[in-house]
C-alpha positions as CSV (number, residue, x, y, z in Angstrom):
1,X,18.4,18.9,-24.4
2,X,17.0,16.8,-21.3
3,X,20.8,16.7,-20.3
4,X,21.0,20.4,-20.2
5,X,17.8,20.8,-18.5
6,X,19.0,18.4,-15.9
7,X,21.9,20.4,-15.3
8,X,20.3,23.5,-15.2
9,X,17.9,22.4,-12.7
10,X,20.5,20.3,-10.3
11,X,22.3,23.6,-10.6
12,X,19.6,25.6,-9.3
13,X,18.7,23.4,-6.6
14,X,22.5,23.3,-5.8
15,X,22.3,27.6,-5.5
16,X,19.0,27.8,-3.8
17,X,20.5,25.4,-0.9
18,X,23.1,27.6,-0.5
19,X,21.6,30.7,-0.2
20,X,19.4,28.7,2.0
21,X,22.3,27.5,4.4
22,X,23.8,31.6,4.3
23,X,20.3,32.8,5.5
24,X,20.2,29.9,7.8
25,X,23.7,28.8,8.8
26,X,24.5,31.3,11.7
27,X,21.8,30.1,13.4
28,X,22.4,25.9,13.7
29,X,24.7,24.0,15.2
30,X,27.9,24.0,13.8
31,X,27.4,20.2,13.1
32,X,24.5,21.1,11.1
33,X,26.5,24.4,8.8
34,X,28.8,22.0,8.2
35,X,26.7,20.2,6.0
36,X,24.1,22.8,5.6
37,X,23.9,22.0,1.8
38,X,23.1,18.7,1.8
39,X,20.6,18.6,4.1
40,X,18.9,21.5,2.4
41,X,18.8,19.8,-1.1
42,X,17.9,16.3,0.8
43,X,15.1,18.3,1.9
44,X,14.3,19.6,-1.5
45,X,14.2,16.4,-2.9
46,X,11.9,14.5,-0.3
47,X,9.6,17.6,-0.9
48,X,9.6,17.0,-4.6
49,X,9.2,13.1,-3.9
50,X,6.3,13.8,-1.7
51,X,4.1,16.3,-3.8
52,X,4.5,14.3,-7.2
53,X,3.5,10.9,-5.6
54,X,0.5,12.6,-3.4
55,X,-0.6,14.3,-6.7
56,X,-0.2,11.1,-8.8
57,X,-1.7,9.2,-6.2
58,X,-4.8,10.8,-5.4
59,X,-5.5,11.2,-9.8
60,X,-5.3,7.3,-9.2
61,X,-7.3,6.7,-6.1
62,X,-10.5,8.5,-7.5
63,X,-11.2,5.8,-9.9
64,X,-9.8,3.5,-7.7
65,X,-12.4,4.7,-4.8
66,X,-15.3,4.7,-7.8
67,X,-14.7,1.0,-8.6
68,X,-14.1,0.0,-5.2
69,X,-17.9,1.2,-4.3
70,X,-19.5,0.2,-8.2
71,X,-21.6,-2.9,-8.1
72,X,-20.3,-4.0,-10.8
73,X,-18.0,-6.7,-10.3
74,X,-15.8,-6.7,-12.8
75,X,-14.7,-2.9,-11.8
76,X,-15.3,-3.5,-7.8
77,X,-13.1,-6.8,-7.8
78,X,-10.1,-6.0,-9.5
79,X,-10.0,-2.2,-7.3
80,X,-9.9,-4.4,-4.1
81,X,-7.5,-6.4,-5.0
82,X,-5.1,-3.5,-6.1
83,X,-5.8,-1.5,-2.7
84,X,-5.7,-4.9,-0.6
85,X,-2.2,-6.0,-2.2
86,X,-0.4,-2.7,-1.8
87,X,-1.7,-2.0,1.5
88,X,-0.9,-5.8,2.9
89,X,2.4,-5.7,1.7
90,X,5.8,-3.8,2.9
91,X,6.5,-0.4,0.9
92,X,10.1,-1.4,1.3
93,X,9.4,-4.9,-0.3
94,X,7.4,-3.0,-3.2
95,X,10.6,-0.9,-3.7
96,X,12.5,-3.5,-4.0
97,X,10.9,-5.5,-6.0
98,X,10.1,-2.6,-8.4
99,X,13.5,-1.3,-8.8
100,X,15.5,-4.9,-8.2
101,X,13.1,-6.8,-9.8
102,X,11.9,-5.3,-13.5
103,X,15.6,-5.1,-14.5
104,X,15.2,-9.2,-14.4
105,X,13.0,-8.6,-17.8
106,X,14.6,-7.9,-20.8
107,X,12.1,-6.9,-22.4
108,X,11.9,-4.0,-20.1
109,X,15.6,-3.6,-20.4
110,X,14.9,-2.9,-24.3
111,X,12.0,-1.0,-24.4
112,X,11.5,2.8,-24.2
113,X,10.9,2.7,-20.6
114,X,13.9,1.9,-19.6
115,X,15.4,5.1,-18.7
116,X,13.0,5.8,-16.2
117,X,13.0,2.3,-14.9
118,X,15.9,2.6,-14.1
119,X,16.1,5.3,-12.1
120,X,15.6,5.3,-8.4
121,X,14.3,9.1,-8.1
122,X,11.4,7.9,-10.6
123,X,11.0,4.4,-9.2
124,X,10.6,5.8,-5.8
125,X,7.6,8.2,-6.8
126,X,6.2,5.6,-9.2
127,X,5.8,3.0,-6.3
128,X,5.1,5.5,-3.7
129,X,2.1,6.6,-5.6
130,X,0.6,3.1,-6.4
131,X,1.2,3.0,-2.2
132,X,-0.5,5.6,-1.7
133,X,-3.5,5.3,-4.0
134,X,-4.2,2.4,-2.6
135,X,-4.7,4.0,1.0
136,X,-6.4,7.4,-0.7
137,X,-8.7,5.1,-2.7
138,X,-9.9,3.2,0.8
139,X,-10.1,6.5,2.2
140,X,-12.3,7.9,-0.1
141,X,-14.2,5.0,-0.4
142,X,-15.1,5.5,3.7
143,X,-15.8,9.2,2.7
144,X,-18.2,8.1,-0.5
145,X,-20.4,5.9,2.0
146,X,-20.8,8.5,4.7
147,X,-22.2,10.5,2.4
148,X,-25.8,10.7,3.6
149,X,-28.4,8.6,1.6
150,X,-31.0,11.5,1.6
151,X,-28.8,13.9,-0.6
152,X,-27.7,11.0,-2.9
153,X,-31.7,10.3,-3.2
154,X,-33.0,14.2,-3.4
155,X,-30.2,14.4,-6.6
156,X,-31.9,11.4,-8.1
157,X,-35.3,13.1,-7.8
158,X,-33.6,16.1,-8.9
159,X,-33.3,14.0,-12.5
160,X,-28.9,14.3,-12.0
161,X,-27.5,11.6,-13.8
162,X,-24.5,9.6,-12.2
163,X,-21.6,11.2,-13.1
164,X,-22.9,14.7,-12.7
165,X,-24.5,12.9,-9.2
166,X,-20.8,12.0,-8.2
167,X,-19.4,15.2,-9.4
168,X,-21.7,18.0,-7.7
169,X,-22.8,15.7,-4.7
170,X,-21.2,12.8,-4.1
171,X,-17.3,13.5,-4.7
172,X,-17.4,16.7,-3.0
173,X,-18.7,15.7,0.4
174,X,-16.7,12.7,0.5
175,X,-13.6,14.6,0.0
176,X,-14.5,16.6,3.1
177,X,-15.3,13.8,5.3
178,X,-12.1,12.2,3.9
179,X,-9.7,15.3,4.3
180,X,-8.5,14.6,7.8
181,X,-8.0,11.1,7.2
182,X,-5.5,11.9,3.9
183,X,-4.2,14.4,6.0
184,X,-2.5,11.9,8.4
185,X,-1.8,9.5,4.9
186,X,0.7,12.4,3.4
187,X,2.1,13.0,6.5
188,X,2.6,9.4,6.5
189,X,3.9,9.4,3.2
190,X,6.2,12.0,4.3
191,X,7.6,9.7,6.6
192,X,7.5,7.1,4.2
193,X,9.5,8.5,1.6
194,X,13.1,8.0,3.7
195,X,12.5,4.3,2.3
196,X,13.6,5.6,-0.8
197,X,17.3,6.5,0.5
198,X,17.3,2.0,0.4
199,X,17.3,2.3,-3.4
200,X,19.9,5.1,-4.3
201,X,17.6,8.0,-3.7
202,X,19.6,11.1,-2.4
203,X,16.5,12.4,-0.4
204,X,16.8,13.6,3.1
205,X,17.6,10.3,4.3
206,X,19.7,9.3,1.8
207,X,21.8,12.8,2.3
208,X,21.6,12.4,6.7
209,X,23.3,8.4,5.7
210,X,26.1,9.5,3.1
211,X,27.1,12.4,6.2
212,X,26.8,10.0,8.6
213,X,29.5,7.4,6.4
214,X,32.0,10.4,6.7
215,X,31.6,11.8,10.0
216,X,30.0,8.8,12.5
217,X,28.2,11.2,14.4
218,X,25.2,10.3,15.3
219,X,23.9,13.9,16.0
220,X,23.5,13.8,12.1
221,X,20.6,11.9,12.3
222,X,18.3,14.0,14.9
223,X,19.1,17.2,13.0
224,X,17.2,14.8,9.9
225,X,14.7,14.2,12.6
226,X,14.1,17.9,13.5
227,X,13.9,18.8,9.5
228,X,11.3,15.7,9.3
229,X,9.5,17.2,12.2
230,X,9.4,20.6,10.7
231,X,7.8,19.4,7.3
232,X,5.4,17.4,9.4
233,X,4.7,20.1,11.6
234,X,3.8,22.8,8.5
235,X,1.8,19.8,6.7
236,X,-0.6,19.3,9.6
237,X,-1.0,23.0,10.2
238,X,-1.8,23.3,6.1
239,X,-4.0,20.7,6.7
240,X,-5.9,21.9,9.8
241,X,-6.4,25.4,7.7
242,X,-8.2,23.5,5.3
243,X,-9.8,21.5,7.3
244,X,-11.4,24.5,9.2
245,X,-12.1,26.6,5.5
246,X,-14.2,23.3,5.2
247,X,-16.2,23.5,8.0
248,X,-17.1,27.1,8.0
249,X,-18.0,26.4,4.3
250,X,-20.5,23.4,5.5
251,X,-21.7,26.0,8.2
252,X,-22.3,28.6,6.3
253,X,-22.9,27.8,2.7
């Protein structure tokens, strides 16, 4: 059944490049119709990569951001030592060691997990979100202290408790003070997620390097930067939207 559903999807993916490519093809280079396709599903796939691991991410980072600002120690500690390794180490050493380096224990090798585990599509948005829930939850963090003391205290009065404190007062303005900031981390992230071409991912990157083994031309690789560029470009308009909703919502409540 998961076969099938695999299939069915890779061949839908596979048709909506193309019809992509006959929309689009008259209009590139002939360097790019040529392999029109396969940049269009690379694209597809680093789109996919990027919105799981931002999503998965950011459910991460919350809690993350919560305990990194709690005084109690035994939830602050271990949340700074989680953001502080993943965001002092290489994301291309974490890939490695994740993919490379679980397969080393059997016990892994036996268990249920293994399927996944094993596979780089899922072991590149498993380690791209720990990466970037470790930035998210540093970022929020920032956003949960410039929240100003007065409102946090006029809630207290108000008799809120501190969840519904954090949900109606807190979390909400610290995601606004915090939205350009993760706007430049998934655009980032974006750029980020061509690492996973290193570990047998067939994103965008991974599709502009297997071209590039046939044909040598190095004209491959700026029509990848131009689609890279493009996605960038859309995600910091999206963001900028948003960002401007915000503000007019502050303004004018």
């Amino acid at each position: 059944m998961m076969l099938g559903f695999d299939i069915s999807y890779f061949e839908a993916k596979y048709r909506a490049s193309e019809a992509v490519c006959q929309i689009i093809g008259p209009a590139t280079p002939q360097g790019f119709a040529d392999y029109c396709p396969r940049f269009v599903q690379g694209t597809f796939t680093t789109v996919e990569i990027l919105v799981l691991c931002c999503l998965i991410g950011l459910v991460v980072a919350v809690p993350m951001a919560l305990a990194r600002v709690s005084s109690n120690k035994w939830l602050s500690v271990p949340a700074y030592v989680y953001i502080y390794v993943f965001r002092g180490t290489p994301l291309l050493v974490q890939l490695f060691l994740f993919y490379y380096g679980l397969g080393q224990f059997e016990v892994l090798r036996e268990s249920f997990l293994w399927p996944v585990l094993r596979d780089g599509w899922w072991m590149g948005v498993i380690v791209l979100s720990i990466n970037t829930s470790a930035y998210v939850a540093e970022i929020l963090r920032g956003g949960i202290k410039g929240v100003p003391e007065g409102q946090v205290e006029a809630g207290r009065a108000a008799g809120m408790s501190g969840m519904l404190l954090y949900r109606r007062i807190i979390l909400p303005q610290a995601f606004r003070i915090a939205w350009p900031a993760y706007g430049n981390e998934v655009i980032l992230m974006l750029k980020a997620s061509a690492l996973t071409s290193a570990i047998t991912v067939m994103d965008l990157m991974g599709q502009t390097r297997t071209i590039f083994s046939r044909s040598y031309d190095l004209e491959i690789f700026v029509y990848a930067a131009v689609l890279y560029f493009v996605m960038a470009f859309m995600l910091t308009y999206l963001f900028r939207l948003v960002e401007r909703r915000l503000k007019r919502h502050i303004a004018y409540p």
